[in-house]
C-alpha positions in Angstrom: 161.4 122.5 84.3 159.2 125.4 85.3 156.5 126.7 83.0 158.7 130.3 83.3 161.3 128.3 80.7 158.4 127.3 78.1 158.9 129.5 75.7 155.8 129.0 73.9 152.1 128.7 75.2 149.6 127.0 72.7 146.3 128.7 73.1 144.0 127.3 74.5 140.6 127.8 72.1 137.2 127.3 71.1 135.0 123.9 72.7 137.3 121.0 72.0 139.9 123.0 69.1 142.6 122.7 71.9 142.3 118.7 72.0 144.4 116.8 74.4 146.4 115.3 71.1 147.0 119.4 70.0 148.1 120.0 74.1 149.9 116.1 74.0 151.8 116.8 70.8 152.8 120.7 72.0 153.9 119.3 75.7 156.2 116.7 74.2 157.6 119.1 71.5 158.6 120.6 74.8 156.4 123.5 75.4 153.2 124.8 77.6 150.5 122.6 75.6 146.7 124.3 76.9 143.6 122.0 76.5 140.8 124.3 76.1 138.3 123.9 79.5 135.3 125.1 78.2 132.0 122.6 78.3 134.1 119.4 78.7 131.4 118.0 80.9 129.3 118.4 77.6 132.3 116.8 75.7 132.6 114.1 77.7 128.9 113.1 77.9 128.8 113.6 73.7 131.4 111.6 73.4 130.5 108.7 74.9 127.1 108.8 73.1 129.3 108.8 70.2 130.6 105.5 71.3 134.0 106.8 72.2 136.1 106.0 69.1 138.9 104.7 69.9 138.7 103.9 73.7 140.5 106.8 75.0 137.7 108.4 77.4 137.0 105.0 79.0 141.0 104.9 78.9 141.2 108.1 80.8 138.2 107.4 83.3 139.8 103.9 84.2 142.3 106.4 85.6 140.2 108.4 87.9 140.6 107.7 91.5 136.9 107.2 92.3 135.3 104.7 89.8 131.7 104.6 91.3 131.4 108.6 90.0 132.9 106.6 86.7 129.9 104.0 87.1 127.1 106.6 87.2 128.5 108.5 84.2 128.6 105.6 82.2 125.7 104.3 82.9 124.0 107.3 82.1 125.6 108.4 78.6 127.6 105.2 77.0 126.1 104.1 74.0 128.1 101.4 72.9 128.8 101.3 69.0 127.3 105.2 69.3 123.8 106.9 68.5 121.6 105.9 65.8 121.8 108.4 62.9 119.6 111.4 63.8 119.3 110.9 67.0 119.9 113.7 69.6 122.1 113.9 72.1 121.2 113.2 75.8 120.8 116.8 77.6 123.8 117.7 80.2 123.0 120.3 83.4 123.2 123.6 83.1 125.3 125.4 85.0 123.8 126.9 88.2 124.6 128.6 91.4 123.2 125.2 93.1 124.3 122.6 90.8 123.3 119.1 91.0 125.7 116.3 92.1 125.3 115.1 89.1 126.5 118.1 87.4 129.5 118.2 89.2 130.8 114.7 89.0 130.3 115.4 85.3 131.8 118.4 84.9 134.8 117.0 87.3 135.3 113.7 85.2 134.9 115.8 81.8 137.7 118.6 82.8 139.6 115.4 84.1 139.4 113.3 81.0 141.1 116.3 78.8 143.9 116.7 81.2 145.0 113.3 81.6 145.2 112.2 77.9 147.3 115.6 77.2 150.0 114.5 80.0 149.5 110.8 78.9 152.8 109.4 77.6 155.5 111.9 78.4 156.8 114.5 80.9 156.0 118.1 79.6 153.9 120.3 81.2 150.2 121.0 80.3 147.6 123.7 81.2 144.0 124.1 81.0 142.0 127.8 80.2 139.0 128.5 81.3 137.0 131.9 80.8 136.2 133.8 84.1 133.0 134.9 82.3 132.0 131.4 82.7 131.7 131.9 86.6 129.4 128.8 87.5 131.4 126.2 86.1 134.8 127.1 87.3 135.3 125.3 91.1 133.7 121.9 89.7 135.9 122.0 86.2 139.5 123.4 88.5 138.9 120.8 90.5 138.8 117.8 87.8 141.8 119.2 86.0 144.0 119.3 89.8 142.9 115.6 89.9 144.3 114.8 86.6 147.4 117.1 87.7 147.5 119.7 85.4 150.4 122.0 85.4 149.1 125.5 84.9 145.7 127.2 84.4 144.8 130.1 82.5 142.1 132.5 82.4 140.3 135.6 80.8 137.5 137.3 79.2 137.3 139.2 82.5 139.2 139.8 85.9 140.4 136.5 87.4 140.7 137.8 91.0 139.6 134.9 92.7 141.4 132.4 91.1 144.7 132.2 92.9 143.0 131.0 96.0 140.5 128.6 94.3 143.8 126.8 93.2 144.9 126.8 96.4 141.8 125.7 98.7 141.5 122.9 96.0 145.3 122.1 96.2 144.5 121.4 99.9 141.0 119.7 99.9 139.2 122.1 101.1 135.6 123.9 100.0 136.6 125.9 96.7 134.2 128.7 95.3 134.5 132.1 92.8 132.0 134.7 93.4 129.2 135.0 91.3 127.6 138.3 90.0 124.0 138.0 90.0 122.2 140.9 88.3 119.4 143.0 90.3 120.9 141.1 93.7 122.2 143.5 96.3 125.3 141.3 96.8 127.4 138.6 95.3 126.2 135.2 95.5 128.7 132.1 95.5 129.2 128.7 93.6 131.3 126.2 95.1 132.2 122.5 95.1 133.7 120.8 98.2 136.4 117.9 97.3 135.8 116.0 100.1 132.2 116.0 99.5 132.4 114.5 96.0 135.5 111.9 96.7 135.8 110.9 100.1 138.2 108.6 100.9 139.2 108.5 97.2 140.3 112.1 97.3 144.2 112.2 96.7 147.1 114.6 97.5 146.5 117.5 95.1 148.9 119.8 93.9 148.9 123.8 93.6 149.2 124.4 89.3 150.9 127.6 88.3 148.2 130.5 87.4 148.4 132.9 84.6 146.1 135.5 84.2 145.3 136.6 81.2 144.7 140.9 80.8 144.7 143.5 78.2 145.4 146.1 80.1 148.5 147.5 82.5 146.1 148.5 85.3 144.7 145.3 85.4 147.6 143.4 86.0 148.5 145.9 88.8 145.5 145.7 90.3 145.4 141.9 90.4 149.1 141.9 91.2 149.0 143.9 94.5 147.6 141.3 96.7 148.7 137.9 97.6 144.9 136.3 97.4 144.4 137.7 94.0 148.1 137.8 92.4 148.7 135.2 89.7 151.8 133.6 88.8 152.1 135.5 85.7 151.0 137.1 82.9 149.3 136.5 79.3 149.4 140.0 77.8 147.1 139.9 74.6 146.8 142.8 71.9 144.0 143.3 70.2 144.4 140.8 67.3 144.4 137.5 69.2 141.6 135.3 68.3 138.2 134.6 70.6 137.3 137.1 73.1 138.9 140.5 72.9 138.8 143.3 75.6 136.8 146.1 74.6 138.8 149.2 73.8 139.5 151.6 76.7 136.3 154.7 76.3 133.6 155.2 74.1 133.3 152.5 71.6 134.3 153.5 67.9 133.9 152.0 64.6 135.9 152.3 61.8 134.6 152.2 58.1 134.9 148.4 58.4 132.8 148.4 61.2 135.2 147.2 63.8 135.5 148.4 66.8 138.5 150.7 66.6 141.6 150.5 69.4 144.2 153.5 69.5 147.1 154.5 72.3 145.4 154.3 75.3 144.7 150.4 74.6 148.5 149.8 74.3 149.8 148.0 77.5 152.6 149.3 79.2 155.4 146.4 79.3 158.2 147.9 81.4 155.1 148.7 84.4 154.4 145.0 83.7 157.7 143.8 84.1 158.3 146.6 87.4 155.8 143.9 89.0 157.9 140.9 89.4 156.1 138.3 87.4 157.0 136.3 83.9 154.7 137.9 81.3 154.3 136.2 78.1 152.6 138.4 74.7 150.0 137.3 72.6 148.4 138.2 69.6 150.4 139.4 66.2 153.4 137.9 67.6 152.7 134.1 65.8 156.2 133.9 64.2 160.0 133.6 65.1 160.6 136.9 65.0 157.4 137.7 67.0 159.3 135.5 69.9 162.4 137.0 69.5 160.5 140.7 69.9 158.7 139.2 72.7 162.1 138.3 74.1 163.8 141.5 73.6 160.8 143.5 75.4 161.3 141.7 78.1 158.5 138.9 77.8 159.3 135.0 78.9 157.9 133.8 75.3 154.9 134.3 73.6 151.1 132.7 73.6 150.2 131.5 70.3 146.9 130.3 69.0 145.8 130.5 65.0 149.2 128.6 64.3 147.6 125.3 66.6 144.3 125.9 65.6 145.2 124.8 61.8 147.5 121.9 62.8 146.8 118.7 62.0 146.2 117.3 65.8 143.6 120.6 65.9 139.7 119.3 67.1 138.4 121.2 64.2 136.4 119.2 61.9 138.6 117.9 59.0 136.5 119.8 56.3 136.6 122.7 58.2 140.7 123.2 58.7 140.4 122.3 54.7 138.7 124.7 53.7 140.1 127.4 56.1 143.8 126.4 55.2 142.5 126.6 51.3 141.8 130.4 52.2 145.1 130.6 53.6 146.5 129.5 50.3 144.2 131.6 47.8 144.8 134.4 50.4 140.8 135.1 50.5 140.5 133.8 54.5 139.7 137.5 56.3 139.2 136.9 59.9 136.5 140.1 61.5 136.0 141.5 65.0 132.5 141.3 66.1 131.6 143.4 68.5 128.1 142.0 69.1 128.7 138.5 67.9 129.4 136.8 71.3 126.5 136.7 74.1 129.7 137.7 77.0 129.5 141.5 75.4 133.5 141.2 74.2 134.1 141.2 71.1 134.8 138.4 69.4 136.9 137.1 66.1 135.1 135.1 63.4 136.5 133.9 60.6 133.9 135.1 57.5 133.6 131.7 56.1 130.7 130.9 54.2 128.1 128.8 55.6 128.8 129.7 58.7 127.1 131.6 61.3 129.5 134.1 59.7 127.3 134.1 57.0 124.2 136.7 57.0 121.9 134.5 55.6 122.6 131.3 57.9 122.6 133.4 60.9 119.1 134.7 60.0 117.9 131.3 59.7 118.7 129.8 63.0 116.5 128.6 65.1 117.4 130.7 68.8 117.4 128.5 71.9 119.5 128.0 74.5 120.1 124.4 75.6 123.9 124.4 77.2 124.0 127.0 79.0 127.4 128.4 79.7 127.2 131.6 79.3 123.6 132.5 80.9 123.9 134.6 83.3 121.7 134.7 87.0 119.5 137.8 87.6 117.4 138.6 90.5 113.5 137.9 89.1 110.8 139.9 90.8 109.5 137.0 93.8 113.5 137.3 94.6 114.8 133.9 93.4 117.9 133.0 90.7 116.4 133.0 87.0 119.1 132.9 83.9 119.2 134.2 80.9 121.0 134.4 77.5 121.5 137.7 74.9 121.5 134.4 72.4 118.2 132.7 73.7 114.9 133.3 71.8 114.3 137.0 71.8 110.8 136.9 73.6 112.2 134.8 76.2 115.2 137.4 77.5 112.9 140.1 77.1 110.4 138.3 79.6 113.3 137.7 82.0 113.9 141.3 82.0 116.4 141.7 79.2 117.3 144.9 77.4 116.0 144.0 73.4 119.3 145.8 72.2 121.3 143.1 73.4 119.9 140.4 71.5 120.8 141.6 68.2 123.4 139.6 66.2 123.8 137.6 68.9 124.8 133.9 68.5 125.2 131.0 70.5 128.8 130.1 70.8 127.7 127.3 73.0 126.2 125.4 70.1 128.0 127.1 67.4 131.5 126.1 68.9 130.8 122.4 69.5 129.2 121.8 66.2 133.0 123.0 65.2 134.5 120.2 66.3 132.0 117.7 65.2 129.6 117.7 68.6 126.8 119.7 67.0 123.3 118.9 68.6 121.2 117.1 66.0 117.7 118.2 66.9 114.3 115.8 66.4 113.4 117.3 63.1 116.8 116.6 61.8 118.2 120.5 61.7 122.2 120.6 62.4 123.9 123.4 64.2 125.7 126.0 62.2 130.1 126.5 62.7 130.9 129.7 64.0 135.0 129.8 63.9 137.0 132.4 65.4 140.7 132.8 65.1 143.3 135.5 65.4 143.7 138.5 63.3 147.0 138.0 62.0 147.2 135.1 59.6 150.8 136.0 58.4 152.6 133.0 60.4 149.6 130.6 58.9 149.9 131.6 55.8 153.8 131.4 55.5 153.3 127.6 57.3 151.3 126.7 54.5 153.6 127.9 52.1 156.2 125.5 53.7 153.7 123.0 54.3 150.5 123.2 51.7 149.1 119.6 52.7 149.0 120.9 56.1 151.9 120.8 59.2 151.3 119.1 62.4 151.7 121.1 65.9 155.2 119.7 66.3 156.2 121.2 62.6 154.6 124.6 64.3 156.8 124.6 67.3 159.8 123.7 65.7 159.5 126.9 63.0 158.5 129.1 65.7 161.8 127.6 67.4 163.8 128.7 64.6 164.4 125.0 63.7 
């Protein structure tokens, strides 16, 4: 069946929250399950130092067509029975315009990994999202999921123009690359990674996945929609309450008393212009209940993309003491989830939920220690002997300023890199023994959650979701 008849896409959020058991259990309940493709090369690599409970990443590798990339992997994170306590993880490339081989067989075999245990064991479709504002880490990470033969991709947090035809250079073997915007540099530069290159013989047929681009706004998904190179398959149309990333609202920014930004008429997308364009659309955000899908329905939209509901199900990767004490707020009706409009380092606002202890949390986030050891959402600028340098608003302070950065942006920054793996228990343990603080972001409207837990107070697995959204 085509993804067009899925009437209900699970998010696809946070570093790890959309697991491949989440994605698994949404497929086989029959709808779009989304594995979240955001530092899975990091994932894979912690995991194995972990010791890979369970045997399911070795389970998944001894898929992959090319099992001397598998070898070299191995070798280099596998810790059989795990780390010692305390111990730090093993550092993983950063992404880079000129990334290491290395880095790409990891990132490839990490983004692979995910995909394959979400399709494992049954015939539904499943997709992977990715963030566009993640540009140097896309061709590598497309190019693993295609391997494993995932059925759609998504992407936002910024204009995915140049992702139709990645998908389809990659579908065919050929070189695969997304522009990359390089501040202070008179022109784009380029990231790419080359199938052939990385698989040789072992490279097999590869087929096209569906794309849907994710917007906030009706000109956008003209624009992207007039050309054959840049127009997707469809449409994720998300308001202004949908958890992670949010699109800034359209003018000045404004604040209410709250201090969030503050979104009015001109935000509103303009569903029958969508619709005039020819392509399944799908709404997100505030419509998390079955009789947001039947509103979607009735205004035209295939179905409806739904996030907070997954992110508190059982089979979420959220740390067990963290969906317990979230759902707990959900029951005492004190959870309150915030926009932050400087939180996140990509300059969109972003949702947190205000839990304490968390980076949330004045306090904690005063006492954190700044550094920036992933690395996925640096950006490259131009430095003054015209080579590449990168930097982070969430780095230390003195070091963006020396790379040229404006002070301003650094404030209440934090790292979502570190921040959102810690999450889902894959928090860096540093040599003195500090531990990274959560930082949890879901969507504003809790109303299908919280009438969940009224049905199911001990907590509902993804399929229980699916089947109240279904009316069932």
């Amino acid at each position: 069946m085509p993804i067009t008849t899925r009437a209900i896409i699970q998010g696809g959020m946070g570093v790890g929250v959309s697991s491949w058991q989440l994605a698994r259990a949404v497929a086989s309940a029959g709808q779009l399950g989304v594995v979240s493709g955001v530092a899975l090369d990091a994932t894979l690599a912690r995991r194995l130092q972990d010791g890979d409970p369970g045997g399911d990443v070795r389970r998944a590798l001894d898929a992959f067509p090319d099992q001397a990339m598998v070898g070299r992997v191995l070798d280099r994170y596998f810790l059989a029975g795990g780390r010692e306590p305390g111990r730090p993880y093993r550092p993983t490339p950063k992404p880079a315009l000129r990334p290491h081989r290395h880095a790409q067989e990891l990132a490839v075999l990490g983004n692979f990994v995910e995909v394959w245990l979400a399709k494992d064991g049954h015939d539904g479709p499943v997709g992977i999202n990715y963030l566009e504002k993640i540009q140097l880490a896309t061709p590598a990470a497309a190019l693993g999921a295609l391997l494993a033969g995932v059925d759609a991709v998504l992407m936002g947090a910024g204009v995915p123009r140049e992702i139709p035809q990645l998908l389809t250079d990659l579908a065919a073997g050929r070189v695969g690359g997304v522009g990359v915007d390089v501040a202070g540099a008179p022109e784009r530069h380029r990231v790419e990674v080359d199938p052939v290159d990385l698989l040789g013989g072992h490279l097999p047929a590869l087929r096209r996945p569906t794309f849907l681009a994710i917007v906030s706004a009706t000109v956008l998904a003209a624009y992207l929609a007039r050309d054959e190179t840049t127009r997707p398959d469809g449409f994720v149309i998300e308001g202004p309450v949908a958890g992670g990333h949010n699109a800034p609202p359209r003018g000045s920014l404004m604040l209410g008393d709250d201090g969030e930004p503050v979104y009015g008429a001109r935000d509103a997308v303009d569903l029958e212009k969508v619709a005039a364009l020819g392509l399944p659309f799908w709404l997100a955000g505030g419509y998390g209940t079955p009789e947001g899908l039947a509103a979607a329905r009735e205004l035209g939209a295939a179905g409806v993309q739904v996030g907070t509901l997954f992110a508190l199900a059982t089979q979420s990767g959220l740390r067990s003491d963290l969906l317990d004490r979230l759902r707990r707020g959900l029951g005492a009706e004190t959870l309150q989830v915030r926009t932050g409009v400087r939180s996140s380092p990509t300059g969109f606002p972003f949702k947190v939920a205000a839990l304490e202890g968390t980076l949330a949390d004045p306090e904690v986030y005063a006492a954190r220690e700044r550094l920036c050891d992933l690395g996925y959402l640096r950006t490259p600028y131009l430095t003054p002997a015209g080579r590449v340098g990168y930097r982070c608003p969430g780095e230390p302070v003195d070091a963006y300023v020396r790379k040229g950065g404006d002070l301003a942006d650094t404030e209440g920054r934090a790292c979502l890199c570190n921040a959102l793996t810690a999450d889902v228990g894959l928090g860096q343990t540093r040599p003195d023994g500090y531990q990274e603080p959560d930082l949890i972001t879901l969507g504003g409207d809790l109303d299908g959650p919280r009438r969940l837990w009224e049905r199911h107070p001990e907590g509902w697995t993804a399929e229980q979701a699916v089947a109240w959204m279904e009316g069932r």
